[in-house]
ZAKOLTOR-433521 format. One record per atom (N, C-alpha, C, O, CB): residue number from 1; atom name; x negated, y, z. Coordinates in steps of 0.001 Angstrom, whole numbers. Glycine has a CB too. Layout:
% ZAKOLTOR-433521
     i   at        c1        c2        c3
   NUM   CA         X         Y         Z
...
***
This chain:
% ZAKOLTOR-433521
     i   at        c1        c2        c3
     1    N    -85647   -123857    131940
     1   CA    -85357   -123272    130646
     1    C    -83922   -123603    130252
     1    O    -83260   -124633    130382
     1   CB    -86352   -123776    129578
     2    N    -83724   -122742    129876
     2   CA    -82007   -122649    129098
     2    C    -81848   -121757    127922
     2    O    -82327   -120659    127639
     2   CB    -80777   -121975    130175
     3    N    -80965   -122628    127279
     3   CA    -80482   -122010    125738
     3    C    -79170   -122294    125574
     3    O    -78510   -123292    125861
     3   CB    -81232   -122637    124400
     4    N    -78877   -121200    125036
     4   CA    -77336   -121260    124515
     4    C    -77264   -121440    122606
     4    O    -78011   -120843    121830
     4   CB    -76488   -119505    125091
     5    N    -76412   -122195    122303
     5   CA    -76085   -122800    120663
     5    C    -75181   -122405    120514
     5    O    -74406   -123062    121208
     5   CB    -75959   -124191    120207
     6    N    -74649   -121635    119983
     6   CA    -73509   -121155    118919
     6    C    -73107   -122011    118035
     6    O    -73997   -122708    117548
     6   CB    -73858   -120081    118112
     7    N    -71498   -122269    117484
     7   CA    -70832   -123273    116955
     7    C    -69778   -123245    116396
     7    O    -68695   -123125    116969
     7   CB    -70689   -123966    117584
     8    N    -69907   -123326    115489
     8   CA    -68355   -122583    115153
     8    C    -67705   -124162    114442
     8    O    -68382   -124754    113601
     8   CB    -68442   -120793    113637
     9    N    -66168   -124785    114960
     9   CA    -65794   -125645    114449
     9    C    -64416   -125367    113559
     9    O    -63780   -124314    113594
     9   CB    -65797   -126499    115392
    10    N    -64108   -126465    112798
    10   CA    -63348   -126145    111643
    10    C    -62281   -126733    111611
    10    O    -61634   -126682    110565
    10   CB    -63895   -126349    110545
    11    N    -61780   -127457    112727
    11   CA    -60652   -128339    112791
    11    C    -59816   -128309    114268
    11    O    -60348   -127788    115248
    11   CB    -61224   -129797    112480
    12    N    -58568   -128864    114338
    12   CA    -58182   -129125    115650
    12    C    -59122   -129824    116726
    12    O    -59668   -129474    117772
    12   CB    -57084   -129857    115513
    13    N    -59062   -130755    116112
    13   CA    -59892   -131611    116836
    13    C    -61361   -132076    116041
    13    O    -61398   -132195    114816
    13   CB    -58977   -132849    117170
    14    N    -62076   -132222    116568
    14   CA    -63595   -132839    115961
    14    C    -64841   -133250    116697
    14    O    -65175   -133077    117869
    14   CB    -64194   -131874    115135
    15    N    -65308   -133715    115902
    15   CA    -66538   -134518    116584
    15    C    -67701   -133607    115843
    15    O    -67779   -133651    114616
    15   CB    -66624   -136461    116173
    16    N    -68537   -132840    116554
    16   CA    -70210   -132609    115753
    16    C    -71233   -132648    116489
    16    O    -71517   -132228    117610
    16   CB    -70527   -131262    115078
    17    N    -71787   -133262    115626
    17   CA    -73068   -134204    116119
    17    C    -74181   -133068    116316
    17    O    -74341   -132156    115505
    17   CB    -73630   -135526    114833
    18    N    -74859   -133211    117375
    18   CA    -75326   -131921    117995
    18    C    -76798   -132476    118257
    18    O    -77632   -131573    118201
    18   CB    -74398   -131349    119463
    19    N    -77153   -133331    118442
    19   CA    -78246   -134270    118698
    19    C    -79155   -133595    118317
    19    O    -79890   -133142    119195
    19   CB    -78268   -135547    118121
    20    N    -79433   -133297    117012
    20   CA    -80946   -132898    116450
    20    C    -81555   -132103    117332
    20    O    -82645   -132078    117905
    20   CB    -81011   -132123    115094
    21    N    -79882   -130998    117276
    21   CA    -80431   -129456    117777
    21    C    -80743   -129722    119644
    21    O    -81352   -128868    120287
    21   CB    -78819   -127930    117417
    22    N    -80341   -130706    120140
    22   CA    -80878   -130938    121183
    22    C    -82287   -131411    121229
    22    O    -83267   -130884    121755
    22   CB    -80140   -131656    121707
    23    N    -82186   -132401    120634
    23   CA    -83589   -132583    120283
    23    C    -84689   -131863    120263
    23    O    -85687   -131984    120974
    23   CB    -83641   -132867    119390
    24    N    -84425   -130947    119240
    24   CA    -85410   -129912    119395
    24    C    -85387   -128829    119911
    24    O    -86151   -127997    119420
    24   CB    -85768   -129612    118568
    25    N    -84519   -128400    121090
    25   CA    -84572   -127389    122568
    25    C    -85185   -128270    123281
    25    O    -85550   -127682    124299
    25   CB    -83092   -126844    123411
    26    N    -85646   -129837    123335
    26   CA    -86888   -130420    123894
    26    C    -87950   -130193    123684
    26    O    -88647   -129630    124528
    26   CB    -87022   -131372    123801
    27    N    -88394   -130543    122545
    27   CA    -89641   -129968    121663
    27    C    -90096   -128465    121919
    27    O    -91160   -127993    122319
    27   CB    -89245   -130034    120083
    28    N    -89005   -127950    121573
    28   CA    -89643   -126441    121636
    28    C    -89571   -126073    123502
    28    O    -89721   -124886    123790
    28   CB    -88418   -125086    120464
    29    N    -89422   -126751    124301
    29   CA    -89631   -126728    125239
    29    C    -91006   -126729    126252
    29    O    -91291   -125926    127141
    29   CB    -88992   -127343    125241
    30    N    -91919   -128209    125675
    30   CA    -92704   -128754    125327
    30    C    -92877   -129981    126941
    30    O    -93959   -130409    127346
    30   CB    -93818   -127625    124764
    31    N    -91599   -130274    127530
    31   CA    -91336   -130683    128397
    31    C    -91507   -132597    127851
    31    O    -90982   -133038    126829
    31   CB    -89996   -129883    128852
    32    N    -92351   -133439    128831
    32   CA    -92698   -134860    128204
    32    C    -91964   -135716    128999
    32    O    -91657   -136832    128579
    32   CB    -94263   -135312    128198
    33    N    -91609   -135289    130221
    33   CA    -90626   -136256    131278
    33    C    -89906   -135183    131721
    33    O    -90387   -134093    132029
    33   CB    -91367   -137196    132659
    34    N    -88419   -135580    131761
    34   CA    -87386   -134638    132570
    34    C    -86517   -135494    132532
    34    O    -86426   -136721    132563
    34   CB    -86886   -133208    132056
    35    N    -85528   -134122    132417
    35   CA    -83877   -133806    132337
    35    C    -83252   -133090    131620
    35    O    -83422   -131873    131688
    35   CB    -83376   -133352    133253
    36    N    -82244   -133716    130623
    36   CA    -81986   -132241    129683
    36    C    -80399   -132614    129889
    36    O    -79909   -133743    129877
    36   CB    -82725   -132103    127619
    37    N    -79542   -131013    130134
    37   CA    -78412   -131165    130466
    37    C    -77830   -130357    129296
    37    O    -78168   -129212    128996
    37   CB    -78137   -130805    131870
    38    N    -76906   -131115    128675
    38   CA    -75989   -130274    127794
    38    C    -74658   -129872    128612
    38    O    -74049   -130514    129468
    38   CB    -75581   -131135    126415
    39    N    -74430   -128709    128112
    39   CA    -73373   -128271    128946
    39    C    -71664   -127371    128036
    39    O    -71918   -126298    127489
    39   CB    -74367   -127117    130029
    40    N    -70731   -127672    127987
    40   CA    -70319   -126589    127274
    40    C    -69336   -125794    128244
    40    O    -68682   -126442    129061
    40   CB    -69675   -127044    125915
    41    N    -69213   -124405    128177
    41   CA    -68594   -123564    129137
    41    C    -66708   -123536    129075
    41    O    -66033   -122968    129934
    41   CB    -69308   -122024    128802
    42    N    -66118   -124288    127854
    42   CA    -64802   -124521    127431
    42    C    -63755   -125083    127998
    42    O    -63805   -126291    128232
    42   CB    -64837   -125042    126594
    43    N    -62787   -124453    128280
    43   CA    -61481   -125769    129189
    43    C    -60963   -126505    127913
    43    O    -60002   -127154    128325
    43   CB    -59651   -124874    130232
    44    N    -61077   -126696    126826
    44   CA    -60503   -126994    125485
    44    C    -61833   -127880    124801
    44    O    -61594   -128422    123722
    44   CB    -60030   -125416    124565
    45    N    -62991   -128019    125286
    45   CA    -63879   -128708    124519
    45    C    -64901   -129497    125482
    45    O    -65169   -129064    126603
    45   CB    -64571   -127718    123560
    46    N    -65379   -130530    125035
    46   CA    -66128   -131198    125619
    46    C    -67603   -131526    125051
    46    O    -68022   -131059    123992
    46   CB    -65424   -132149    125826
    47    N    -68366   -132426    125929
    47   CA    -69576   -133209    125501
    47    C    -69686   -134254    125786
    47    O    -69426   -134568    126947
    47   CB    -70595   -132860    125791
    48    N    -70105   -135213    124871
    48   CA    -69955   -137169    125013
    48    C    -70717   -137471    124450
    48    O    -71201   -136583    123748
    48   CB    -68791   -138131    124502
    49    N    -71108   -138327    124386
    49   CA    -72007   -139174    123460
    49    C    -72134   -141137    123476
    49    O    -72187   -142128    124206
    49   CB    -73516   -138517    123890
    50    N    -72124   -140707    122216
    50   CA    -71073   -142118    121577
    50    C    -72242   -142619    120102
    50    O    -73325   -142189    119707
    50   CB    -68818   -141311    120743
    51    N    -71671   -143293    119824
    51   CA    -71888   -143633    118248
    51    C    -71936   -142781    117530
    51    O    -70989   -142015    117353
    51   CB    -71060   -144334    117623
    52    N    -73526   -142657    116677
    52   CA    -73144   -141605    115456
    52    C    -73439   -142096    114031
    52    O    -73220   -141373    113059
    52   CB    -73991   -140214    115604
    53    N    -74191   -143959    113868
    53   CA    -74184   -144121    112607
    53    C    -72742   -143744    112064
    53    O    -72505   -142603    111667
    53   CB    -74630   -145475    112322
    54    N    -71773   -144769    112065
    54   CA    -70461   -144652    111607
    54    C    -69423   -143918    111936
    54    O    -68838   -144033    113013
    54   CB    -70060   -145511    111660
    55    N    -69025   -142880    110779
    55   CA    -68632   -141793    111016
    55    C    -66856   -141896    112008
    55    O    -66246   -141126    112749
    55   CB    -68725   -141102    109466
    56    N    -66574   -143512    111370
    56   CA    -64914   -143919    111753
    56    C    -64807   -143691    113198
    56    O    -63741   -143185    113548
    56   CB    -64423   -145646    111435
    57    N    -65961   -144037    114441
    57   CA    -65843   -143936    115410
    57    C    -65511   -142713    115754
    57    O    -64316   -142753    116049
    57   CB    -66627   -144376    115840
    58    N    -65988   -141465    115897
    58   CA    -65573   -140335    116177
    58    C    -64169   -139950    115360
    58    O    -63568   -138953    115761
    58   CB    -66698   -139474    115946
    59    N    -63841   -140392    114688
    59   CA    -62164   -140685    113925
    59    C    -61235   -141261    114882
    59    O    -60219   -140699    115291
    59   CB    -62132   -141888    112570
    60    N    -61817   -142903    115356
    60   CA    -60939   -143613    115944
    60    C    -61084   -142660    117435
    60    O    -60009   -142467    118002
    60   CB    -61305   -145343    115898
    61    N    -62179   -142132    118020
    61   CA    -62002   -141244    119218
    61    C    -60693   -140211    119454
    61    O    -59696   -140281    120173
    61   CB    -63209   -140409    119200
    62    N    -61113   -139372    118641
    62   CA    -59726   -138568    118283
    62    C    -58565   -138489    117946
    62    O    -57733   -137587    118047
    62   CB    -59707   -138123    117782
    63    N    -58528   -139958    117338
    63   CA    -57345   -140037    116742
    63    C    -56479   -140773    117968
    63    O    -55291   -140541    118194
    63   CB    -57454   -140831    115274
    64    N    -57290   -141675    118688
    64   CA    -56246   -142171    119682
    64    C    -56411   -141293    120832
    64    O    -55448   -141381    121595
    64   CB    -56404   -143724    120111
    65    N    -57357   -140431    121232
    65   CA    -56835   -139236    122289
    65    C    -55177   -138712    121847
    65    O    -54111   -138907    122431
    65   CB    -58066   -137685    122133
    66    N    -55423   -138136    120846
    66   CA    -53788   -137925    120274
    66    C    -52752   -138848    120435
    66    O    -51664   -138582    120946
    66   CB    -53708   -137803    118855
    67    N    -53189   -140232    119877
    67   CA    -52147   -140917    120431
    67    C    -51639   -140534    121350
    67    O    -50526   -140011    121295
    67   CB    -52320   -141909    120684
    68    N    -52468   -140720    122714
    68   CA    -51771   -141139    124371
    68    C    -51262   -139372    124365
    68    O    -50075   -139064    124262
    68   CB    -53355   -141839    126156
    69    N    -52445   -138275    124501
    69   CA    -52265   -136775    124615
    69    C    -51676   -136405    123081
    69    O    -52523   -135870    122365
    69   CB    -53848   -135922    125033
    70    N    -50648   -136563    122605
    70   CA    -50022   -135500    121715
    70    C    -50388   -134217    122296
    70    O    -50727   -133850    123421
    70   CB    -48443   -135613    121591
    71    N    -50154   -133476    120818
    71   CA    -50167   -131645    120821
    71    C    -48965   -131353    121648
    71    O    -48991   -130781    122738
    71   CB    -49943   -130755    119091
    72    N    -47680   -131892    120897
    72   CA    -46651   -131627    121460
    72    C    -45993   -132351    121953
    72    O    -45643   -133406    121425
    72   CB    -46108   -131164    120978
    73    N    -45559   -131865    123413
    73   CA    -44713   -133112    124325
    73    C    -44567   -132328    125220
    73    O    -44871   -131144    125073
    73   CB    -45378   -134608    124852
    74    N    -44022   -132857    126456
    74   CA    -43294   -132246    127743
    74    C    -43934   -131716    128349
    74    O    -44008   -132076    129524
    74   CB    -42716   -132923    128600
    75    N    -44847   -130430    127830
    75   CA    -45728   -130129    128524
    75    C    -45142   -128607    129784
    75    O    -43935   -128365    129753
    75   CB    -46939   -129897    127352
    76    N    -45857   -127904    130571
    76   CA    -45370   -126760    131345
    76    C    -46363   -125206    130397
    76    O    -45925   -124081    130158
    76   CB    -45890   -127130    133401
    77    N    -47695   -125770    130087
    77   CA    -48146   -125218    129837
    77    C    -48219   -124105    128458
    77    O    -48208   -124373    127257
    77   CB    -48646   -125858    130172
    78    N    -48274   -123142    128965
    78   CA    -47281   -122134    127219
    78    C    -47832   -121714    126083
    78    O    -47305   -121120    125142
    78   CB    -46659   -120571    127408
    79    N    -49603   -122280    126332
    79   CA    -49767   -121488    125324
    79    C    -49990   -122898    124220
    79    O    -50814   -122675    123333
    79   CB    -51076   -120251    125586
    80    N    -49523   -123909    124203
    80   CA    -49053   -125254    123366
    80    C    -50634   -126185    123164
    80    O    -50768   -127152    122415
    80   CB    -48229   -124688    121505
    81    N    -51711   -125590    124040
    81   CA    -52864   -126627    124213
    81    C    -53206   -127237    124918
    81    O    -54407   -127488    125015
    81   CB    -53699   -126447    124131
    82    N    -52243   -127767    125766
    82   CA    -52040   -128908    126564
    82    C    -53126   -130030    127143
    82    O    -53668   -130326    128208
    82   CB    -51202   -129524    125849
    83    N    -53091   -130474    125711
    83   CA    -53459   -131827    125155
    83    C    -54571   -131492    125319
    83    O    -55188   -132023    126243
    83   CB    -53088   -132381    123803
    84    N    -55221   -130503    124493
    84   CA    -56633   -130151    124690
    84    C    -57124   -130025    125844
    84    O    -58247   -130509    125982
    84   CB    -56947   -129125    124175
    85    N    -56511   -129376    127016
    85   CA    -57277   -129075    128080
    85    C    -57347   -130669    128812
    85    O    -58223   -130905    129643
    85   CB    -56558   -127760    129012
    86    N    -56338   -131717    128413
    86   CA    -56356   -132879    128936
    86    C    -57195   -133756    128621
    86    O    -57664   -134685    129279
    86   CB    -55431   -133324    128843
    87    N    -57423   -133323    127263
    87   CA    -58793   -134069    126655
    87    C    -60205   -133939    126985
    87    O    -61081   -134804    127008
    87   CB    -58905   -133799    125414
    88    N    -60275   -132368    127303
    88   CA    -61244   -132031    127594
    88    C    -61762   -132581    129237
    88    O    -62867   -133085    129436
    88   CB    -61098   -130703    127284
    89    N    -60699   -132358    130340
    89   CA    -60872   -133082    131356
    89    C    -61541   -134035    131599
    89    O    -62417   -134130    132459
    89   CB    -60146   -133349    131616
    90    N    -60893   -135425    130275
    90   CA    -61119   -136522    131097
    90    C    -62702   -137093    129846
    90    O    -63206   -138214    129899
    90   CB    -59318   -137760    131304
    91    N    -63017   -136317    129171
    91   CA    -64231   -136541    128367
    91    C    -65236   -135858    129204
    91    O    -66343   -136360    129398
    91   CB    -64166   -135975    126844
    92    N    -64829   -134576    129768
    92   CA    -65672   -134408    130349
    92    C    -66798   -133272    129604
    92    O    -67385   -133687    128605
    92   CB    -65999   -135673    130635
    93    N    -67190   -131421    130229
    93   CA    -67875   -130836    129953
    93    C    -69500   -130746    129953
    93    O    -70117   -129723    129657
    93   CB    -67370   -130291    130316
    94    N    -69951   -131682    130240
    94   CA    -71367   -131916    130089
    94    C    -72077   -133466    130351
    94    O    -71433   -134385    130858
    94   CB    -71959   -130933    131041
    95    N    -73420   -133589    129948
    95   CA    -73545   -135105    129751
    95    C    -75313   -134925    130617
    95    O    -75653   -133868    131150
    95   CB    -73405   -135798    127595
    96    N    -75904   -135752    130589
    96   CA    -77425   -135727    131225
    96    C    -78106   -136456    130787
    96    O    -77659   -137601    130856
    96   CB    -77658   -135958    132479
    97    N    -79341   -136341    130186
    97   CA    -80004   -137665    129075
    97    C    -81689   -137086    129626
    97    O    -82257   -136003    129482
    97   CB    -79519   -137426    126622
    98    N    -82051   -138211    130208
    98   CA    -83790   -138530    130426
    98    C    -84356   -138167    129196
    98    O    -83760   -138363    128137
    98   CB    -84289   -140227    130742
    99    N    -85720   -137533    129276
    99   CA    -86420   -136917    128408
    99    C    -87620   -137840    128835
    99    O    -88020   -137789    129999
    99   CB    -86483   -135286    128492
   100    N    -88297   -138821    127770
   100   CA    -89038   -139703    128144
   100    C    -90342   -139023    126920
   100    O    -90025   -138901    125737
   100   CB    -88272   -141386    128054
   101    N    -91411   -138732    127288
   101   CA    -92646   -138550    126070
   101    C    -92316   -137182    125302
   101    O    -92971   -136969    124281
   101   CB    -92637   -139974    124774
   102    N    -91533   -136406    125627
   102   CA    -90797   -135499    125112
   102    C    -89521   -135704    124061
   102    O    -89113   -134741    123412
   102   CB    -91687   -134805    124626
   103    N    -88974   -136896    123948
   103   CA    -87860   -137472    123613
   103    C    -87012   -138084    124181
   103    O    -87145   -139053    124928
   103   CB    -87996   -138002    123003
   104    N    -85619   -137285    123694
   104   CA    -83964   -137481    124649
   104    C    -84485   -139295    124494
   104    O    -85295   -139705    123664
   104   CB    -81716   -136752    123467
   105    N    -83816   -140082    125454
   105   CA    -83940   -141759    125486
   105    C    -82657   -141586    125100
   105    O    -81921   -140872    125781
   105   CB    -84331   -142809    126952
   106    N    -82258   -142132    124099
   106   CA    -80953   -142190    123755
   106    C    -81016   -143861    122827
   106    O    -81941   -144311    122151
   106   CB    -80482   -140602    122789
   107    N    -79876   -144373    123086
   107   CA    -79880   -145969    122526
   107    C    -79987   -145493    121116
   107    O    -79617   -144408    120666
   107   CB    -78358   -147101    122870
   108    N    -80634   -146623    120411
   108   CA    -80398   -146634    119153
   108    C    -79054   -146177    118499
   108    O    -79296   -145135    117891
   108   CB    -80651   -147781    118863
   109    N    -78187   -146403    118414
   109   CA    -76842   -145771    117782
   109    C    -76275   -144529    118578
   109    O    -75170   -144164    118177
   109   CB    -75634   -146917    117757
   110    N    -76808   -143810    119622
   110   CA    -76089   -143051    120623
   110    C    -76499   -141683    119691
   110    O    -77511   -141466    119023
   110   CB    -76669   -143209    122451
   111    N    -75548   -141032    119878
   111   CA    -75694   -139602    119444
   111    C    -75155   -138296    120108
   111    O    -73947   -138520    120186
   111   CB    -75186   -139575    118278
   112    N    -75321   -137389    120489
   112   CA    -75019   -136496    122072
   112    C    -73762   -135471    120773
   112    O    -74096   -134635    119934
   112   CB    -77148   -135155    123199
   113    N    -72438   -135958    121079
   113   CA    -71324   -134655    120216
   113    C    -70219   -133736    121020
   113    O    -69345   -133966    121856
   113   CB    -70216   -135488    119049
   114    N    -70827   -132315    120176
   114   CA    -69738   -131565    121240
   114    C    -68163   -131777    120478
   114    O    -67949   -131634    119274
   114   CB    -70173   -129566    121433
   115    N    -67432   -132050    121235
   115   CA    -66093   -132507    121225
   115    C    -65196   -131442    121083
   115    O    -64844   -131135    122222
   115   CB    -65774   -133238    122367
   116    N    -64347   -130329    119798
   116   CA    -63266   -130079    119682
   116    C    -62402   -130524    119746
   116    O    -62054   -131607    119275
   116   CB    -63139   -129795    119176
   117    N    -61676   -129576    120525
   117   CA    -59762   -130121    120947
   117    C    -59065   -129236    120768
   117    O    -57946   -129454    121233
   117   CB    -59212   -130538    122492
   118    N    -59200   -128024    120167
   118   CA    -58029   -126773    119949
   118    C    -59397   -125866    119078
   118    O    -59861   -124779    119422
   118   CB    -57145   -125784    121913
   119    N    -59723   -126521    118153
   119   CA    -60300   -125300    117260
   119    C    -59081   -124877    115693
   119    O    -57889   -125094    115473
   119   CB    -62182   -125997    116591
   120    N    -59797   -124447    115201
   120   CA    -60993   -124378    115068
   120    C    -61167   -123244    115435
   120    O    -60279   -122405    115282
   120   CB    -61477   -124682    114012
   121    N    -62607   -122882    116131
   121   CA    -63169   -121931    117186
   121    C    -64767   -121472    116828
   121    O    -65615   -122145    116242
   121   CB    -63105   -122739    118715
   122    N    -64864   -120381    117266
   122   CA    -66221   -120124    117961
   122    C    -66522   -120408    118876
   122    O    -66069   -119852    119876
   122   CB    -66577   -119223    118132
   123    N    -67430   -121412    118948
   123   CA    -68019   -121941    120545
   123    C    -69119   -122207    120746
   123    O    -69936   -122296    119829
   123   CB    -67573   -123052    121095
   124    N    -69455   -122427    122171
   124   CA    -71071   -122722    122482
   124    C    -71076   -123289    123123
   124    O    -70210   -123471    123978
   124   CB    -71993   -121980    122844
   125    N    -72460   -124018    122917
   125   CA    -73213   -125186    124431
   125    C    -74483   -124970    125032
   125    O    -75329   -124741    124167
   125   CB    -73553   -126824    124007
   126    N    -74911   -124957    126133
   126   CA    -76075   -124322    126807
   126    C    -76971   -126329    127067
   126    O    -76492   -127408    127413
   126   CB    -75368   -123053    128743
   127    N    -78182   -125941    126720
   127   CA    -78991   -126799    126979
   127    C    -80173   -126128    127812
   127    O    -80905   -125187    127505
   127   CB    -79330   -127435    125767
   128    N    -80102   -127325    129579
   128   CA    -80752   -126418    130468
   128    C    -81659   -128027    130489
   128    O    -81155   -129149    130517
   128   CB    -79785   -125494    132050
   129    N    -83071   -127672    130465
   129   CA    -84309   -128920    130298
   129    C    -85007   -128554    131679
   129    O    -85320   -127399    131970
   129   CB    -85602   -128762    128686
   130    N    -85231   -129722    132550
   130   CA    -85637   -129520    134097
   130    C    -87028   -130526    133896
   130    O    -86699   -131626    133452
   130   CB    -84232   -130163    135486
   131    N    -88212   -130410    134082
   131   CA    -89298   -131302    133960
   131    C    -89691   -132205    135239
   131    O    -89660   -131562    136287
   131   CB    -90431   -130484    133568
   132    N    -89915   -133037    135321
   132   CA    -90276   -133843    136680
   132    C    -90558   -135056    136354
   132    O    -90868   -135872    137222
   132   CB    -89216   -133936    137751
***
């Protein structure tokens, strides 16, 4: 099974917390042990999962990607999103989380976020759930 999520983000860069809606492409799945793969199809955006009580972390994420990857710098590339596609690289387009009882196992503070780097955009992420 696979689903695609529509997304529309509102900033250069951002963090949104996507979790629930994963969550429940499990549920409505009705899958009790697997694999659920989030995926996003973007050279400019990613998927991670990090901390989601405190909101500063996904702040301090972004904010020091920028540090090291500025927008603007010596780049070759012309259309001036550079940074983004560099960000996106090394975060990385998809993540893989065990589906235990029909719930993602995710640590207590972990939260699954798709990662803007050149929005704000219309975008999507495909969640493909494998049972075994």
């Amino acid at each position: 099974m696979i689903t695609e999520f529509p997304l529309r983000t509102s900033n250069r860069s951002q963090f949104v917390d996507i979790t629930t809606t994963v969550q429940q492409a499990v549920r409505d799945s009705g899958v009790d042990n697997g694999i659920c793969v989030i995926y996003t199809p973007h050279t400019t955006a990613a998927i991670t999962i990090n901390e989601n009580a405190d909101p500063s972390v996904k702040t301090d994420i972004t904010g020091k990607l920028s540090d090291v990857f500025p927008q603007h710098d010596n780049y070759h590339h012309m259309e001036g999103n550079s940074d983004s596609h560099i960000k996106s690289s090394l975060v990385g387009c998809s993540e893989t989380v065990i589906i235990t009882d029909g719930k993602l196992l995710l640590g207590t503070w972990q939260g699954i976020m798709f990662c803007e780097f050149d929005g704000p955009r219309n975008r999507r992420f495909y969640v493909k759930i494998l049972e075994g």
